[in-house]
N, C-alpha and C positions, 0 to 999 in steps of 0.2 A: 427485581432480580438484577445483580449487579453483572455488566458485563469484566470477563476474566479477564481483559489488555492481555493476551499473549504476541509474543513476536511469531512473525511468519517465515519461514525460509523458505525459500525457492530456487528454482533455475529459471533463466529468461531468457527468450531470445525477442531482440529487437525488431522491429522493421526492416532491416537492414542485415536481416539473420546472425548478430555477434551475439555470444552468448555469456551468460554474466550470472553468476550466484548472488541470490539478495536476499539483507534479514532488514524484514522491514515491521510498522507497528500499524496494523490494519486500519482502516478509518470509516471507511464504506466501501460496501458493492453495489453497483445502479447499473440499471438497463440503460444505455444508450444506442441507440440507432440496431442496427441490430449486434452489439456488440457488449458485454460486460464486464468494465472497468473496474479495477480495484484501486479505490484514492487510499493512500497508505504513506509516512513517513519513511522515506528510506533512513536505515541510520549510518549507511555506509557513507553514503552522497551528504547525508543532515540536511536534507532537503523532502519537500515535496514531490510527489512522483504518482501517476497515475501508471497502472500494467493492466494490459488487456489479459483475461485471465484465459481464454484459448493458447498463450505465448506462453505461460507456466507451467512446468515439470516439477516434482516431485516434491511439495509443498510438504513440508514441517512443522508443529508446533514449536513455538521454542520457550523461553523463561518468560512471566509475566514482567508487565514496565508499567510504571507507575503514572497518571495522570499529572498530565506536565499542561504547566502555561505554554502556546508556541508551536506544541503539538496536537494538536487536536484538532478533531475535524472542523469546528467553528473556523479556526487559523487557515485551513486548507482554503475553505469555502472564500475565505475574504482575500487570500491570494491568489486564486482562477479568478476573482470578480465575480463569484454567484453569493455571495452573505451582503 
């Protein structure tokens, strides 16, 4: 079963309570500590970016994206230093 790549839209608010709309291309969800992280491409930043998913409002589907070199979760994992 092939996963759909859809973009995610959201609302965020930071640590720092600023709030910010993001469409980003999901990558994982992992339990950490007691917290669950969503490792995801933002495409706005063209960066890597972890969001706690408790700081997310009103999450969207949005158009599917295509399997890129650069962006994928392998790429994520080798730049936190866990691959």
């Amino acid at each position: 079963l092939q996963h759909p790549r859809r973009r995610l839209h959201f609302d965020y608010r930071d640590a720092g309570g600023r709030a910010t709309r993001r469409e980003v291309r999901p990558l994982a969800l992992v339990f950490w500590g007691e917290r669950w992280p969503l490792a995801a491409r933002c495409e706005w930043r063209r960066d890597f970016r972890s969001f706690r998913v408790d700081r997310l409002a009103r999450p969207t589907l949005g158009e599917r994206f295509p399997d890129e070199p650069g962006r994928r979760l392998q790429d994520y994992l080798k730049q936190v230093g866990a691959a």
